[in-house]
Structure formats: C-alpha cells, structure tokens
N, C-alpha and C positions, 0 to 999 in steps of 0.2 A: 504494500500500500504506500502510498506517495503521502508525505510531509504538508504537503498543500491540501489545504481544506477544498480547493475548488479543481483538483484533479484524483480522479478514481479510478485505481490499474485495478485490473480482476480479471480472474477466467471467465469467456465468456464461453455458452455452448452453439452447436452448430446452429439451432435457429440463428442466433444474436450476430455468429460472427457471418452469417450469408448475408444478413443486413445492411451492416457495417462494412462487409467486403465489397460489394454493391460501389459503396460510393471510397473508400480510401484505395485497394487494388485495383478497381476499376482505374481510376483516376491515374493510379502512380507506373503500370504495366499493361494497361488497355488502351483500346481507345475508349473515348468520353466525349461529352455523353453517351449512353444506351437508354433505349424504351426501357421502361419497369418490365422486371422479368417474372413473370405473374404463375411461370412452371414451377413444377416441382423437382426438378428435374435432374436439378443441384441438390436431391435428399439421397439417389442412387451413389452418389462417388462419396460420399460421407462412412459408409463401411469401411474404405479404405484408409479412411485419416481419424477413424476413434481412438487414436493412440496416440495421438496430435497432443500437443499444450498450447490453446491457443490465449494471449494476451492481448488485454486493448487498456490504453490511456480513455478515458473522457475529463472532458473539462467542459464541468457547468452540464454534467450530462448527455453533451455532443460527443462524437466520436473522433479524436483528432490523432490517437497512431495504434499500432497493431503488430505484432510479430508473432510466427510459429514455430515452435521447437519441435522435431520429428527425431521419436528415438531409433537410432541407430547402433551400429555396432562397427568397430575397423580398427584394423592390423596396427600396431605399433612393433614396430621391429620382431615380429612374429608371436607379441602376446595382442589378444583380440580384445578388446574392451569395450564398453559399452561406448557411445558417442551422441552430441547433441546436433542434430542438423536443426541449421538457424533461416528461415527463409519468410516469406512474405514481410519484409517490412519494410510498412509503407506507413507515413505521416501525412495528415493531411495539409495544405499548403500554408494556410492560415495558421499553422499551429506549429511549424519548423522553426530551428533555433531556440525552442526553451526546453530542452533537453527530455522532452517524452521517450527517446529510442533509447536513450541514458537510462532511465529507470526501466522500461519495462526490457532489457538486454539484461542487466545487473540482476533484477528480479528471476530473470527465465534460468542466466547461467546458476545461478544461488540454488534454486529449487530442483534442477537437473542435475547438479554435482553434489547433493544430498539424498537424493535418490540414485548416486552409484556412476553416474557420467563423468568421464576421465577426460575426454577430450570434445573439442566442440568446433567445426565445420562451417562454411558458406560460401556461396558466392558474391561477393561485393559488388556492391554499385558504383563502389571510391575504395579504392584499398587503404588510402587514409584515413577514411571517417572508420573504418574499421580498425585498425592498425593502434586507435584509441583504447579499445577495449582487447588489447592483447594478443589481437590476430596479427599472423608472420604468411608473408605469401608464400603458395607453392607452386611449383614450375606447371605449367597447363597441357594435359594431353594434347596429343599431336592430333593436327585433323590433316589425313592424308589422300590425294585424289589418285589413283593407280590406274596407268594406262594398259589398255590388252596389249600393247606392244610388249615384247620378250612374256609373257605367259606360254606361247605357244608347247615350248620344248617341257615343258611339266606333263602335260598330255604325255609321253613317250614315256616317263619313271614312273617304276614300280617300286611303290610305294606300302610299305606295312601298316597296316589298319585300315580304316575305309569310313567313307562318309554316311552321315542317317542326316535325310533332309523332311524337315515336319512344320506345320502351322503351330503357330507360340502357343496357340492354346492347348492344344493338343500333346504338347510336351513342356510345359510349365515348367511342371514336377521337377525335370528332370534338370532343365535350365537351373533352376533357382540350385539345387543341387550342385551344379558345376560352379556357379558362381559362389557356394559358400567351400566349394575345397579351394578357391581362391583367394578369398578371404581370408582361409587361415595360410596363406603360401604367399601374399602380396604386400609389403612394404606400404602401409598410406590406404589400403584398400578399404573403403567404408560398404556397406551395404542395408540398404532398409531392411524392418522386420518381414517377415512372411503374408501377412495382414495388406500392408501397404504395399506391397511389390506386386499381388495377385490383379492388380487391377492392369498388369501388362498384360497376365493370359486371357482373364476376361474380356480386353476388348479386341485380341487378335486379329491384329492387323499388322501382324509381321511375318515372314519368313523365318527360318531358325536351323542353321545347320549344325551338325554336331562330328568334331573328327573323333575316333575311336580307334583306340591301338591297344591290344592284349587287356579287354574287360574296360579300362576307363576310360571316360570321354579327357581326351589331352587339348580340345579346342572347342570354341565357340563363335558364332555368329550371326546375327538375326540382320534383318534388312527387308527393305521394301523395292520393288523395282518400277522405276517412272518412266517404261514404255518402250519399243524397240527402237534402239539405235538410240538412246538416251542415255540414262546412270542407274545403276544397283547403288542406292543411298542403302549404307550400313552403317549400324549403330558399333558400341565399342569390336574390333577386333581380337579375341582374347582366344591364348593359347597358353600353355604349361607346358611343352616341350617343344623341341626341333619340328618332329613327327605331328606334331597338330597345326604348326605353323604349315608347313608343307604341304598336307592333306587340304588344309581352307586355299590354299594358293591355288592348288590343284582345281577345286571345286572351282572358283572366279574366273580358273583358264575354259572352263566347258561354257563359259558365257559372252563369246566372242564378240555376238553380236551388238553387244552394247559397248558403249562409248568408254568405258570409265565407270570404277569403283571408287568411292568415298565411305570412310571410317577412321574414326580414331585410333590411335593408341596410347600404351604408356609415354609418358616422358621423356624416357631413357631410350624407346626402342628405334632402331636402326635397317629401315628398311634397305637401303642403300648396298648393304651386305648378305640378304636375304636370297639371292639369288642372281646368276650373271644375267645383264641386259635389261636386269627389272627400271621399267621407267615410273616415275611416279612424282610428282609436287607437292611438295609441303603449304595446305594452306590455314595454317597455324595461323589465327589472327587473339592479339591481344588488345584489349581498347574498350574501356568505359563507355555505360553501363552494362550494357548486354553482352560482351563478349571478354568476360573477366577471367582471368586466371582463380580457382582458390586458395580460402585461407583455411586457417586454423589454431587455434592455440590447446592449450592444456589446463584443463578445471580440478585437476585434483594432481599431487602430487606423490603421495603415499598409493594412489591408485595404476602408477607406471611401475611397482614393482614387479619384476619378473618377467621384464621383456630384456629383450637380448640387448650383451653391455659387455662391453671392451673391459680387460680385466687393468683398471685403473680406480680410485677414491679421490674422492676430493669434497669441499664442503662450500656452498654458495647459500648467499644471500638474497633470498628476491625480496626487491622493496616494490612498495606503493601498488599491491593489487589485494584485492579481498578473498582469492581465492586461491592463491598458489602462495602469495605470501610468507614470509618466516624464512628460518635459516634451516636446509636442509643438505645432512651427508647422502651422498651418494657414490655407491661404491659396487662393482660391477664382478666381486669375486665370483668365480666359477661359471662366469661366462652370463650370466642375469642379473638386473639391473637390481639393488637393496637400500630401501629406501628409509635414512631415520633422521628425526627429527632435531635440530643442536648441531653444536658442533663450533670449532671457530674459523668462521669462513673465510678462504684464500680468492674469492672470487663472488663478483658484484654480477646482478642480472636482473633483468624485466622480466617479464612477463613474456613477453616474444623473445626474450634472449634463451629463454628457458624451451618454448614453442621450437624454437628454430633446431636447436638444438636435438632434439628430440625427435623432428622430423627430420635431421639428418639436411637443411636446404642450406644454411651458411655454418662458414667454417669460425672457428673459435673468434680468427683472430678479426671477423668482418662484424663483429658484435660491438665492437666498440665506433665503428666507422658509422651504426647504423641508429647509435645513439639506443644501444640495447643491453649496455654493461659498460663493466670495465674488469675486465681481464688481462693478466700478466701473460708473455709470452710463456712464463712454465706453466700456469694454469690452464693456456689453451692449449699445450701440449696435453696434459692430464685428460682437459675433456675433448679433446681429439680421439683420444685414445676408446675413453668410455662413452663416445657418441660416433662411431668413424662419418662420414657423411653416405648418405643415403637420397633416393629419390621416391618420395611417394606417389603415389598414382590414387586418386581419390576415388576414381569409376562414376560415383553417384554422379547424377545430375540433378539439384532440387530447385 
C-alpha cells in the first residue's frame, strides 16, 4: 500500500484489471482509441494467466498505472529456480513522473521474492528506466534469415535419427517436455509454468518438428509458412546436440521452394560454422521500445545457492537495495555456489553488479566503468574465478 492517502496499489482481479487494461495497455501498446468491447471474449485466455499477480496504482480512485508479474522458472548456471517475469507496465499519461511504477515494481518484486522468486526478468521499454530498479542487460537472441542457397548437399547425408513432423496441438505434451530438458541444460533459460504455456497448443496454429536420435528428441522447431515462394517464419530454433542441429537443417533443405527461413537463436550460436556454403543474415535488430534486448536482476541472495561456482571465496557488500542488500560471503567450494550471511567485505556492488555477475554478461573488472561497484583488480580476479563469464539465452518472450 502507498504512503499517500490519495493513491491505492492493490491486487486487482480479472474482471477489474480487463477494465483498466481497456484504457492504460490499450493506450500504452495498442492503438487508441477502440469501440467499447462489449464481448466476453477476453474471459477465454484468463485460464491461462490465473497465476498472474496483477497490480494497479489508483489515484483519487482512477486508474493511472499497472504491472504483471508471471511466475516462472530459469536456469542459473545449471540450478533452476523459480523466477518473476515482469511485463504489462503501462502508466497512464496524466499520471507519469510521480513515481507509480516505483511503488507498484518495489511492491511486486517484495511479494514474489517472499514467496520463493530468486531472480526477476523483462523486457524494457528504456533499459535505463529499468537499470533503476536493479536490472543488468542481457545480450538479445539472434534473429536469423537463412537462405536455400548451400542447403542442397544435406539432402545427400545420412544422417542418425530422423524427423517427427506434427501440428502444436497435437504434440504439446511433448514440446513443452523438450523445452523443460532445456531448461534444466541452458544457461539464462527461463520458461512459463504448464498452465500459461498451454495456450500455444490450444490455439495451434503452428507447425512443430521434432529431430530424434537413439529415444530422445535432440531438437526442436515450430513455424508457420506465408505461402509458396515466400518465408517458413520460425519461432526459437533449438537443438541439444550436433545430431539435432543437422536433422532441423536437413528438414529446411526439403523446403526448396521457399524463399528463406527466419528464426532465432541463442546469443552465443554460430551459424557461420554450421555447415560449408551455408548462406544466411543476421537481422538482429536492437532499439527502443519494441525491439529491446533483456534484462534481469536477482531478488534473493541466499536463494543462488547451489548453482554452479568456480572454486574461489570472497565477501561483498551490496548497498542501497531492499532486496539483495547486506554483506554477503560467497564461496564456490566443490564446484556450487554457498551462500552466508557477514563476513568482512573485500569488494563493493549494486545491485546489477551483483545481477551481472551472476549472469555471467560483464567481467569483474567492467563493474566499476559501469558505475556498479568498486572492485580491486584481486577481487575481480577472485570473482572471475567464482563467476567465469557466461551467456544467457532467456527463450521466453513476454
């Protein structure tokens, strides 16, 4: 609850917040005006999102901001931990600049890192206005366009394991399945619950192939196709070995007749060396509001023990945050992270110095360039050691 007699944060429920979303989402990610929407229609995709937390500011009883918190779950250095995905927040115009997103942010992350949330996700509108509340950016899946040119000679190898091609609804199950042996095997990897994610097979309107070698699926790939001699638009491209990678190539080569393939990938991956003659453009675009890299920071700090940790110790101070705050040792014996409380600290951090860290995106010694610490060249040796750098891949899209 807010300090100010004339502003009231509360959970609102799905009636209240389809209301409200009406005129502030509308406003801030639609267009605007729309006719009153007099359906019901917006009650169907509510199944998907009872898991939701949804918050709203009023002032004077108007509705002037709003944000959703979606429980999730994602990979830190190979322990999975629960996670908050932070998305719909919108203010209304009249009501920006007197800090509404400030309190109901502080409220959501406060109440989800009490119910067990380690770490917390978004995609920014401004990575600054975020970057306030503790968020560190992370490097942006690759969006790649792949030309039939050099596919051809894949047709000719014989290849181990073989493809199952299916409509999403129809092999949901099995999807959602491959993407959680993922999850526990991907650096950064976040994924919605079961609940929220089902509203992909429900409304199946995807393609979905699956590569398979000796019992498990080693790849994935779902996509829609817009028309002969056109694009196979694919959503993430995701593989677990050589052999799955190879197999979805294979599969894209029996598609001649279109123009080009588009889909993402990780961060880190490297089309370029996937195969000789492969042609393909990188059309990775970064740029405010809509086409944002994400962020992330960390809500709990006793809740990263037991992820993987370089066999180094060392004791840092984070100041000026309410929720990682305090002076904490961390020390990486036997190869996982152990986390206690004290100590007397050799190194200074934020919030995002902490963030960054963790995710493996900047090295020790760029913490102090980026106004996120202040760190001695042995201390960021030490947390080099106990953090080596890493690249996350977040997957979700919210």
């Amino acid at each position: 609850m807010s300090n100010d007699p004339n502003v009231d944060i509360r959970h609102v429920d799905a009636e209240e917040w389809h209301s409200l979303s009406v005129l502030l989402h509308g406003y801030a990610f639609g267009e605007s005006p729309t006719a009153p929407d007099q359906s019901d229609s917006w009650r169907e995709g509510e199944k998907y999102r009872e898991d939701n937390t949804r918050l709203a500011a009023f002032v004077k009883g108007e509705p002037a901001a709003a944000v959703v918190g979606m429980p999730m779950r994602q990979n830190l250095r190979g322990l999975v931990v629960p996670m908050l995905g932070v998305s719909g927040v919108a203010t209304h115009p009249a009501a920006r600049r007197q800090g509404h997103v400030r309190k109901l942010l502080t409220q959501l992350h406060g109440e989800l890192r009490d119910s067990g949330h380690v770490t917390s996700t978004l995609y920014p509108f401004s990575e600054s206005f975020y970057e306030r509340f503790g968020y560190v950016g992370f490097p942006k899946a690759r969006s790649i366009r792949l030309r039939t040119d050099g596919l051809q000679p894949l047709l000719k190898r014989e290849l181990p394991g073989e493809i199952t091609f299916h409509r999403i609804g129809a092999a949901f199950d099995e999807y959602y399945a491959a993407t959680e042996l993922l999850l526990g095997e991907r650096h950064g990897f976040g994924r919605r619950g079961r609940k929220s994610a089902q509203q992909l097979g429900d409304d199946d309107k995807e393609w979905l192939v699956f590569a398979r070698h000796e019992g498990e699926v080693v790849g994935v790939f779902r996509y829609r196709t817009l028309g002969h001699g056109a694009t196979i638009a694919g959503r993430e491209f995701l593989y677990r070995t050589p052999v799955g990678r190879a197999l979805l190539l294979q599969w894209l080569a029996r598609h001649l007749e279109f123009d080009s393939f588009t889909f993402t990938l990780p961060p880190d991956d490297r089309p370029d060396v996937w195969y000789t003659d492969l042609a393909y453009a990188d059309e990775t675009r970064i740029q405010a509001p809509s086409m944002s890299a994400p962020m992330g920071r960390v809500l709990s700090v006793p809740g990263l023990s037991g992820m993987s940790a370089g066999s180094a110790s060392i004791t840092v101070k984070i100041d000026d945050d309410p929720f990682v705050g305090g002076t904490w040792t961390l020390s990486g014996t036997g190869g996982v992270l152990d986390v206690k409380e004290g100590g007397t600290p050799s190194a200074q951090l934020t919030s995002h110095g902490l963030a960054a860290l963790v995710y493996g995106v900047l090295d020790p010694v760029d913490l102090p360039l980026r106004g996120y610490g202040e760190v001695s060249n042995e201390a960021a040796a030490t947390l080099r050691t106990l953090f080596p750098a890493a690249t996350p891949f977040l997957f979700e899209q919210f």
